[in-house]
Every structure is written in C-alpha cells, then in structure tokens.
MDTraj code that builds the backbone (N, CA, C; nanometers):
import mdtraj as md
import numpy as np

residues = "UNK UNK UNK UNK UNK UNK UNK UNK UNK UNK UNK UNK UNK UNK UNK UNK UNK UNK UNK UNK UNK UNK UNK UNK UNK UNK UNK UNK UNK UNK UNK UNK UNK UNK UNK UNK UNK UNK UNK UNK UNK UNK UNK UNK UNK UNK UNK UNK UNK UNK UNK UNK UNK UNK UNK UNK UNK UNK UNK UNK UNK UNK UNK UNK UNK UNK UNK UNK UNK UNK UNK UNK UNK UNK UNK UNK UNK UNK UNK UNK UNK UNK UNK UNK UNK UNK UNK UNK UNK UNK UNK UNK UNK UNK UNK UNK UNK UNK UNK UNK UNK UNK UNK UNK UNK UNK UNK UNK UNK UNK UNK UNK UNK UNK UNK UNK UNK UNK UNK UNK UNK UNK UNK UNK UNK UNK UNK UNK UNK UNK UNK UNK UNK UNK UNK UNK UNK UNK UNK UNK UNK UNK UNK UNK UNK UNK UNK".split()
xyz = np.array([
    [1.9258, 19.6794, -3.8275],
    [2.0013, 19.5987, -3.7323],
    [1.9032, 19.5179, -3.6483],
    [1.9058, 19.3962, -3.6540],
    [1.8960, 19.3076, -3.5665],
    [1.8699, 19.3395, -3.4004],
    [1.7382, 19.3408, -3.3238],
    [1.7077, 19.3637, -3.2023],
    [1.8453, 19.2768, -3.0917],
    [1.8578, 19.1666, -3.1397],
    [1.9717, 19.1378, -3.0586],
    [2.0771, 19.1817, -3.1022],
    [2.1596, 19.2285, -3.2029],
    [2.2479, 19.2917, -3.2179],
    [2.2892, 19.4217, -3.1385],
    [2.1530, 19.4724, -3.1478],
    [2.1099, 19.5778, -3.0769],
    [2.1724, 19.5953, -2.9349],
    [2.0755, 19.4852, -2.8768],
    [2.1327, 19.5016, -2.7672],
    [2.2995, 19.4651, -2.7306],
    [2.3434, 19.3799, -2.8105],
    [2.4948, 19.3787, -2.8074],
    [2.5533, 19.5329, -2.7730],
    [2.5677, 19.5502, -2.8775],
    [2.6322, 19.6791, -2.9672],
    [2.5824, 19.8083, -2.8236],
    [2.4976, 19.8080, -2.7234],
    [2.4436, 19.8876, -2.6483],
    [2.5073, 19.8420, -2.5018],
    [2.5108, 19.7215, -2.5130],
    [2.5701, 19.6627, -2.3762],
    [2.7357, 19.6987, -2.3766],
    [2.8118, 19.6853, -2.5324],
    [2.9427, 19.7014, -2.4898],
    [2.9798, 19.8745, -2.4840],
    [2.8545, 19.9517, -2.5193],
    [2.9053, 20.0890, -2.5230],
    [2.8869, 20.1089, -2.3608],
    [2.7207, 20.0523, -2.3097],
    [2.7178, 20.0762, -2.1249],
    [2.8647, 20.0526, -2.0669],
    [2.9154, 19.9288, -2.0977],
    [3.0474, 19.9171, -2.0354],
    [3.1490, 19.9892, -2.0248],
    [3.1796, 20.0161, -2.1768],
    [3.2595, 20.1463, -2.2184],
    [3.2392, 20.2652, -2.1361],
    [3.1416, 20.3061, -2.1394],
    [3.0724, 20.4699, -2.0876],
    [3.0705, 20.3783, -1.8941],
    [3.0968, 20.2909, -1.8556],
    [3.1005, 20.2744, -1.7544],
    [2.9428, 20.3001, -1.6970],
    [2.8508, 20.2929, -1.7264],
    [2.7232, 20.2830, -1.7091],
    [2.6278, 20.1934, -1.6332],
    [2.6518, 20.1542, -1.4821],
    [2.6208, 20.0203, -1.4693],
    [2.4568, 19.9973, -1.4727],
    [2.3890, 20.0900, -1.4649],
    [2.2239, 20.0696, -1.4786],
    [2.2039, 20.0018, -1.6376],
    [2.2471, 20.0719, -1.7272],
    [2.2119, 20.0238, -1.8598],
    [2.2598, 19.8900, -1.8831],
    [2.4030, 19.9005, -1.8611],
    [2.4744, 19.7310, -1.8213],
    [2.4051, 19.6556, -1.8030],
    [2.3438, 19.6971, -1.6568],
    [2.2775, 19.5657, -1.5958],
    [2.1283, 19.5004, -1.6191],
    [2.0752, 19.6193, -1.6800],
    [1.9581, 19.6229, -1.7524],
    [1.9444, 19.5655, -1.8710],
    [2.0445, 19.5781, -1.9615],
    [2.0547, 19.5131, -2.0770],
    [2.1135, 19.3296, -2.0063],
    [2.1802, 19.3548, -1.9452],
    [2.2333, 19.2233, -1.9734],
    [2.1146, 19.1297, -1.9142],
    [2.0159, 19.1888, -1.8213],
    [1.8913, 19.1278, -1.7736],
    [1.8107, 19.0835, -1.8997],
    [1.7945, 19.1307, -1.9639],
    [1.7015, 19.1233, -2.0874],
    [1.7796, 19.0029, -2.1991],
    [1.8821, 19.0186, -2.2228],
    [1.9730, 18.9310, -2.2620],
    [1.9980, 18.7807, -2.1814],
    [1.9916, 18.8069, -2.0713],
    [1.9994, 18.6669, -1.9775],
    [1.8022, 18.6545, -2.0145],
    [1.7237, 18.6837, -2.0150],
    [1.6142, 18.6227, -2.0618],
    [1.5718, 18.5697, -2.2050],
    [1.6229, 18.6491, -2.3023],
    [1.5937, 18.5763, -2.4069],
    [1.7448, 18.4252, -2.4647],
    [1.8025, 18.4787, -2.3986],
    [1.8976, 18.3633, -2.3805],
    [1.8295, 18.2396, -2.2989],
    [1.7534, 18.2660, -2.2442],
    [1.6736, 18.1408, -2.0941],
    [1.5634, 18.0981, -2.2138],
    [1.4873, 18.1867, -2.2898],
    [1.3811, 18.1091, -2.3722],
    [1.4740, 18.0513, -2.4715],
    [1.5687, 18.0820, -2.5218],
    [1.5996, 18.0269, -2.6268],
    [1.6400, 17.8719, -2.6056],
    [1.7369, 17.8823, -2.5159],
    [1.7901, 17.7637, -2.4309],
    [1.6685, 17.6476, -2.3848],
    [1.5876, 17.7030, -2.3203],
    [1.4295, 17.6492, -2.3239],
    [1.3868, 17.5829, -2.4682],
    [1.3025, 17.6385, -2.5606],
    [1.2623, 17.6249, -2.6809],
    [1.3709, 17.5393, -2.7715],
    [1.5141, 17.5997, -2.7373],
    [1.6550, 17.5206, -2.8239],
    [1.5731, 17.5731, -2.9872],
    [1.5572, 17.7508, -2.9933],
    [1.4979, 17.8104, -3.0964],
    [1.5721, 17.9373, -3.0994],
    [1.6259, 17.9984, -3.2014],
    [1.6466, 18.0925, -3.2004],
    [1.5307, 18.2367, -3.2530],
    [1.5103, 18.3207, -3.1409],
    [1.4181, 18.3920, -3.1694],
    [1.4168, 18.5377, -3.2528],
    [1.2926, 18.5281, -3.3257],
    [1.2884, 18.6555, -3.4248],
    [1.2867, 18.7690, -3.3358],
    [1.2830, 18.9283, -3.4076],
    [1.2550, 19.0528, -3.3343],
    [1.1472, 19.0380, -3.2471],
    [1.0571, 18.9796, -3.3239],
    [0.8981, 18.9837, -3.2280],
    [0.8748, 18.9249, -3.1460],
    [0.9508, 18.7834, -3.1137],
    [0.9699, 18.7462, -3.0201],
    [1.0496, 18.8032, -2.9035],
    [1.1404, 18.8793, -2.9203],
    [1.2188, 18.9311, -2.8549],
    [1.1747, 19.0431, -2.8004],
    [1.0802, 19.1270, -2.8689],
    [0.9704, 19.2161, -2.8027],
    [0.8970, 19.1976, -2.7424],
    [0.8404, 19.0917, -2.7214],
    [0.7360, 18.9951, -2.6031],
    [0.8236, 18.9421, -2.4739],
    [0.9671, 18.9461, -2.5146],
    [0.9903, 18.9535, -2.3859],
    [1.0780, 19.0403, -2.3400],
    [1.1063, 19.1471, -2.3729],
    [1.1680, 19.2636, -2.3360],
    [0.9867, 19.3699, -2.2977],
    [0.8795, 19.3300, -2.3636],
    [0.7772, 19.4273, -2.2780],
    [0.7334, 19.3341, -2.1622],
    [0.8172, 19.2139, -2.1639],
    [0.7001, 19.0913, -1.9832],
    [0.8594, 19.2007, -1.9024],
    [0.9891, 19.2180, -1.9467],
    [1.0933, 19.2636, -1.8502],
    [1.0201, 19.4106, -1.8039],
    [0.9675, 19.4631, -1.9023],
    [0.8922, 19.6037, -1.8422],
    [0.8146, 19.5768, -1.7567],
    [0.7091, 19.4918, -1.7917],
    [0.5823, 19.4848, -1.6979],
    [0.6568, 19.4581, -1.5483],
    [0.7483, 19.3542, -1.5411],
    [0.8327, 19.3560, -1.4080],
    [0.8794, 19.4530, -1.3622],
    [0.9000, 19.5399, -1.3845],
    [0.9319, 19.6540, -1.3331],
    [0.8901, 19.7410, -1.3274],
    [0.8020, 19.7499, -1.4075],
    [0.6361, 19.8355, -1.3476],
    [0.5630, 19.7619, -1.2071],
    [0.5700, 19.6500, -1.2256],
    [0.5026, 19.5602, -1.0966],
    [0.5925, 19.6040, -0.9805],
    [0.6636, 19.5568, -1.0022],
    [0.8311, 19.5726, -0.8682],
    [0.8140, 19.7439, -0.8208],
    [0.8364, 19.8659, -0.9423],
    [0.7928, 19.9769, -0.8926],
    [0.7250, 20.0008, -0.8129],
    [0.5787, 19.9741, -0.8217],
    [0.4638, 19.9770, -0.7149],
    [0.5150, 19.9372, -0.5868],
    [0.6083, 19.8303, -0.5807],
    [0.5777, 19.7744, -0.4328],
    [0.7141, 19.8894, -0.3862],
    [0.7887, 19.9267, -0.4637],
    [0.8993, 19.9917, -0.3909],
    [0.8609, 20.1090, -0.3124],
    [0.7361, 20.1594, -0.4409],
    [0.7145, 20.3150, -0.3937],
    [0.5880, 20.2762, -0.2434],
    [0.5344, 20.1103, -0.2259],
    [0.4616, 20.0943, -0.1187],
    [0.5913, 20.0873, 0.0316],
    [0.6839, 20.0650, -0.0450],
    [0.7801, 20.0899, 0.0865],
    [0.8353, 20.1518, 0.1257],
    [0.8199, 20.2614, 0.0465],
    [0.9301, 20.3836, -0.0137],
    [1.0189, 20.3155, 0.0253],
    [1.1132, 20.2676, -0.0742],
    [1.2267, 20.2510, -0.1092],
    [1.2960, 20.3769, -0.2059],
    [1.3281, 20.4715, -0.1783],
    [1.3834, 20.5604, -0.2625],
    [1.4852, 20.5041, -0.3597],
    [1.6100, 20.4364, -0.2845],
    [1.7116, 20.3820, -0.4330],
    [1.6944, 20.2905, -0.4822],
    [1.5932, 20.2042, -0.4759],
    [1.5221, 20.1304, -0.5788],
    [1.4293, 20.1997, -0.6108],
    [1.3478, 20.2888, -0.6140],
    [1.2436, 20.3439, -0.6939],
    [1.3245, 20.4135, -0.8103],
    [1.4125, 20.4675, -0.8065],
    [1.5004, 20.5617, -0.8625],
    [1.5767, 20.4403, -0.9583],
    [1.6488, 20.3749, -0.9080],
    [1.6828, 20.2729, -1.0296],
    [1.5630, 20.1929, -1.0520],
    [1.4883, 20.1632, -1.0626],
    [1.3350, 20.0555, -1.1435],
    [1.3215, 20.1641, -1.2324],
    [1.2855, 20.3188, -1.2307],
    [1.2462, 20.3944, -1.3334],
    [1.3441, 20.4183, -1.4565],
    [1.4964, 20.4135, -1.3758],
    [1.6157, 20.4202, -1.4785],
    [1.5910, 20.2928, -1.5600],
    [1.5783, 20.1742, -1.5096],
    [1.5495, 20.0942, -1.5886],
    [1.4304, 20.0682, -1.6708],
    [1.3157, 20.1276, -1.6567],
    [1.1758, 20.1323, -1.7212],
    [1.1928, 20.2361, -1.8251],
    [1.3396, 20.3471, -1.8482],
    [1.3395, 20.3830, -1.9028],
    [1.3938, 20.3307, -2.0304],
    [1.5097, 20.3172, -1.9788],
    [1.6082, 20.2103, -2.0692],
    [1.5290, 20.0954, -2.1386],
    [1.4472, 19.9844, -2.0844],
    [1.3601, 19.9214, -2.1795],
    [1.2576, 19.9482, -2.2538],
    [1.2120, 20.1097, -2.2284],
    [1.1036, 20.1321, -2.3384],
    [1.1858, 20.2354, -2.4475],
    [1.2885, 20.2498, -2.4528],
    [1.3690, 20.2015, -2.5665],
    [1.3995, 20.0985, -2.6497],
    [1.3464, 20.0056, -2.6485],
    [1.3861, 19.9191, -2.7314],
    [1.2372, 19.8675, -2.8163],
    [1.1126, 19.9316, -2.6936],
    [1.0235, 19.8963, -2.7665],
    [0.9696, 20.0046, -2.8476],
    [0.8563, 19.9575, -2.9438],
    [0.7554, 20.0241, -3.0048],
    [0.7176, 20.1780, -2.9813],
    [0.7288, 20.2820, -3.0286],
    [0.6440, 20.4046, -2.9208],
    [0.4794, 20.3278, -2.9133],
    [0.4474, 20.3660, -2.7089],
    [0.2996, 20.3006, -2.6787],
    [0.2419, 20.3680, -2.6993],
    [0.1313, 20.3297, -2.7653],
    [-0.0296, 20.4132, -2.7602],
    [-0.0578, 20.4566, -2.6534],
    [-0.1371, 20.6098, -2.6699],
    [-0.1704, 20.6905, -2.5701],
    [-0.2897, 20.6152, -2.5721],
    [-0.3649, 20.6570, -2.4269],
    [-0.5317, 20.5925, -2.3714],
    [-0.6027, 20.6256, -2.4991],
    [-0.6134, 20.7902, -2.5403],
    [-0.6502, 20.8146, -2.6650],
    [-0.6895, 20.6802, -2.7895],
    [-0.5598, 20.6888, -2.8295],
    [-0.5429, 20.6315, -2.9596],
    [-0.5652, 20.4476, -2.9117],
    [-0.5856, 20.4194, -2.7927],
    [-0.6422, 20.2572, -2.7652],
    [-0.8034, 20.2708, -2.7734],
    [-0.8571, 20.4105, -2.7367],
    [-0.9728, 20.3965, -2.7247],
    [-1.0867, 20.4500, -2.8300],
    [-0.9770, 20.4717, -2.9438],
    [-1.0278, 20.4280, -3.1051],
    [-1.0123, 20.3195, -3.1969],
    [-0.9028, 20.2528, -3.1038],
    [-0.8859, 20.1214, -3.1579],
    [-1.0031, 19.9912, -3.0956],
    [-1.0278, 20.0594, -2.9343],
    [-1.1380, 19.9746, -2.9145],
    [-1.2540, 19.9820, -2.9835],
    [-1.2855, 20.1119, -3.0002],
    [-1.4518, 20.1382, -3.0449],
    [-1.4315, 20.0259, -3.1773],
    [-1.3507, 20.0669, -3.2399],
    [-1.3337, 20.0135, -3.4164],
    [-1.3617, 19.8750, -3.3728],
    [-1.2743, 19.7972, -3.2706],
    [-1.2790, 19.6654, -3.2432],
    [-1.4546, 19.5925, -3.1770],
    [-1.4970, 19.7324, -3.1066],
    [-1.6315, 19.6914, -3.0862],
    [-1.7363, 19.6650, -3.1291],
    [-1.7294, 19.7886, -3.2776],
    [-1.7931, 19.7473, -3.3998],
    [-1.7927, 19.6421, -3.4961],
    [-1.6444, 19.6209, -3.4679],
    [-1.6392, 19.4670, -3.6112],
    [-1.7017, 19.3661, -3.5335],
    [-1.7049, 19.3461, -3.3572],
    [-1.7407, 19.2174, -3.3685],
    [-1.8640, 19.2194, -3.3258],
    [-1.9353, 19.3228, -3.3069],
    [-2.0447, 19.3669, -3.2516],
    [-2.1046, 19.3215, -3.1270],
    [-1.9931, 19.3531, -3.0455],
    [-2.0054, 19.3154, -2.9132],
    [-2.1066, 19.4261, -2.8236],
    [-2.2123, 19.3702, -2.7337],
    [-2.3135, 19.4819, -2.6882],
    [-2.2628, 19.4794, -2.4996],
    [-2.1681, 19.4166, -2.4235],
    [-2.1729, 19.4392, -2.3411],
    [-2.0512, 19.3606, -2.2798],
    [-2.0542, 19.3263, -2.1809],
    [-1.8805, 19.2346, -2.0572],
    [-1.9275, 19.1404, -2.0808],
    [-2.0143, 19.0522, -2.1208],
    [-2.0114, 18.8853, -2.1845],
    [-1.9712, 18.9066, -2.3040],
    [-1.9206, 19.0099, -2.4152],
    [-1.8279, 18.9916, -2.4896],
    [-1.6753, 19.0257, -2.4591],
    [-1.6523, 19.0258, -2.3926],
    [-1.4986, 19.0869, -2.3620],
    [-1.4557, 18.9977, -2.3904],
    [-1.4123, 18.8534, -2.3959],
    [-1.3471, 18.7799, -2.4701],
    [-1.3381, 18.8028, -2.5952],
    [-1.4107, 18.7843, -2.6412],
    [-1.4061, 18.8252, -2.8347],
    [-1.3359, 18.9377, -2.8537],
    [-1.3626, 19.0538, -2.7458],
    [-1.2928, 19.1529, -2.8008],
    [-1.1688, 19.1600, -2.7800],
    [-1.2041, 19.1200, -2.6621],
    [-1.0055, 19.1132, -2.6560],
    [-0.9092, 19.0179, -2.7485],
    [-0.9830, 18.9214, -2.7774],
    [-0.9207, 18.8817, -2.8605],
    [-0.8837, 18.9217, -3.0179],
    [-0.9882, 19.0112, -3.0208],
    [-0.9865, 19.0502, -3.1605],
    [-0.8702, 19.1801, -3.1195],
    [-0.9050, 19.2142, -3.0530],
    [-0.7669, 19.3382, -3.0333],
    [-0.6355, 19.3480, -3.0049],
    [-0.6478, 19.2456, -2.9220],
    [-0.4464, 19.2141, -2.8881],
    [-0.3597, 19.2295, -2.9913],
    [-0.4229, 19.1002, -3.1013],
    [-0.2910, 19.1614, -3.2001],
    [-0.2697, 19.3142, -3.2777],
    [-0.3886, 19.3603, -3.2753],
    [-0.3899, 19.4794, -3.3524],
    [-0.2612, 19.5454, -3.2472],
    [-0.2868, 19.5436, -3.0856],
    [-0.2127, 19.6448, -3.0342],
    [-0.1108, 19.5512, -2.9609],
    [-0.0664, 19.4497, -3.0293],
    [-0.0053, 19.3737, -2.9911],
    [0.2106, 19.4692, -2.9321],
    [0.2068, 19.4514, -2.8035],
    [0.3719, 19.5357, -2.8151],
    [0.3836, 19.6566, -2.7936],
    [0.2336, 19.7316, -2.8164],
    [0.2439, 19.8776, -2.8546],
    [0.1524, 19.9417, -2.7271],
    [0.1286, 19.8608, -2.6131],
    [0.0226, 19.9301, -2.5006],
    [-0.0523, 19.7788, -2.4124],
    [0.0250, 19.8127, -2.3175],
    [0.0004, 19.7457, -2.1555],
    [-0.0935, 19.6337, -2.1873],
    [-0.1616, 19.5489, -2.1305],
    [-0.2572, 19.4757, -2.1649],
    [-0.3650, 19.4899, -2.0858],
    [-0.3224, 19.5442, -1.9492],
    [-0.4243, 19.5929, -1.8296],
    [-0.4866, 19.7214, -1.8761],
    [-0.4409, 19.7853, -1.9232],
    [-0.4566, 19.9170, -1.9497],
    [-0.5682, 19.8606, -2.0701],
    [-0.5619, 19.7918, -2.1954],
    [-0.6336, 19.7932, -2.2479],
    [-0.7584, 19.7459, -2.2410],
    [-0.7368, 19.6285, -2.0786],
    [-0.8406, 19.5812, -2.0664],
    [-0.9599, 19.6805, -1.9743],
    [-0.9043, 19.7767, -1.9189],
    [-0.9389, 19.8731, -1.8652],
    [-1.0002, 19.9692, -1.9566],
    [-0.9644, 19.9828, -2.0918],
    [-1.0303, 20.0941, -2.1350],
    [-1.1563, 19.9884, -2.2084],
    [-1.0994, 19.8670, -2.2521],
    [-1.2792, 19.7843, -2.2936],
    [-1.3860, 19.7864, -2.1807],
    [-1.3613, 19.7701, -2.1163],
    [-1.4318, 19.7537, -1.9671],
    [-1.5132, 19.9016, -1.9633],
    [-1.4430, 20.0154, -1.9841],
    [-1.4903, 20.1761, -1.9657],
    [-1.6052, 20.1885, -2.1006],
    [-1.5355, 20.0951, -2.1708],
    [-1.6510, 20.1283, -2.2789],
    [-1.7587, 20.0319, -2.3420],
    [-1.7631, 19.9561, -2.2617],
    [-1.8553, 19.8518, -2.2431],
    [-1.9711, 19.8779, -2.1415],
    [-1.9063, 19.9900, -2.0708],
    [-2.0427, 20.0285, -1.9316],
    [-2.1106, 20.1638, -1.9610],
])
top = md.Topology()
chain = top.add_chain()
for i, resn in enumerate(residues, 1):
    res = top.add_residue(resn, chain, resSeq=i)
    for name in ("N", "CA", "C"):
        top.add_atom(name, md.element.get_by_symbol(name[0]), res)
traj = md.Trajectory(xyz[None], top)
C-alpha cells in the first residue's frame, strides 16, 4: 500500500476511533505533502513523502525542547504523542551503534584523515542513511570520530 494511502486509510480509522491526536497529526502531515505537491504541481513518490514526514518529526523534536524549556506539561505530552505517531510511518532508525559502523566504513572509502573532510563524508553518507537516523545525530557521531 501506497504511503499516502496509508495515511488515508489511518486518518479515517483516527476519526472513527474518535482519536483526535492521531487525526490531527496525520492530517498535519497530509496538509504538508499536499503544500509540496501544490508547490512543485508534482505528484510525490513514497520517498518523497518520507523526507517530509521525517522534516514533520524533526519539528517536533525541535518544538519538544522548547516546551520541556517551559515546562509546558500538555504540550510536552501531546508533541511526544505525536513523535510517536510519526515514527510510525517511518523507517525503523539506526541506533548510535549501527551509524557508527556506517561511519567508520564511510571513513575508509573516502579516506578522510580529519574535520576538513567532513564534507566528503557527509556527503558520502547521507544517502546510505538517508530516512533512517537524524542528521545532527549523524553529524555528531562523524565529528566523535574524526577527533
């Protein structure tokens, strides 16, 4: 099935089950790839649609932080309901672990010796872990293993 189908078929059961976090969560994600499409005047593949259902995560990983800087309790509590609900739809993410065998491997092919290669590497790595693990996070573990 089709990632947007997907989310169809999930939005009319939230309704059904009377669910308004998932509802509103889905239909957020849906009002965005509806905004690129409308934009582009393209209709987008799965993978596209995973690039922007993980930028809707990263927002709400970002937004989290500032809630829990205000303690906001019922927004901290719904941002996580919803951080849950969208990493459902993605990829299972690589643990720090398993990025930081994908870096070494990546450090070796391009034979990068220090942080004036971090471009190369990162570039050589994104797509490998393209969807599947944060981008800060990965740039964080090149950085750890570059020093």
């Amino acid at each position: 099935m089709a990632l947007k189908d997907q989310l169809q078929a999930d939005l009319k059961t939230a309704m059904k089950d009377k669910d308004k976090v998932k509802k509103s969560t889905i239909t957020m994600i849906r009002a965005a790839i509806l905004q690129v499409e409308k934009d582009q005047k393209v209709e987008l593949e799965d993978d596209q649609i995973l690039e922007i259902i993980a930028k809707q995560l990263k927002q709400r990983r970002d937004g989290l932080a500032e809630f829990e800087k205000a303690q906001r309790d019922d927004l901290i509590q719904q941002a996580r309901e919803e951080i849950t609900i969208i990493e459902s739809y993605l990829p299972t993410q690589l643990t720090v672990d398993e990025i930081k065998v994908i870096v070494a491997e990546t450090i070796q092919e391009t034979g990068a010796v220090d942080a004036k290669d971090m471009g190369k590497i990162m570039s050589a790595l994104m797509p490998k872990i393209k969807g599947r693990a944060d981008g800060k996070l990965v740039n964080q573990v090149v950085r750890e293993s570059l020093a």
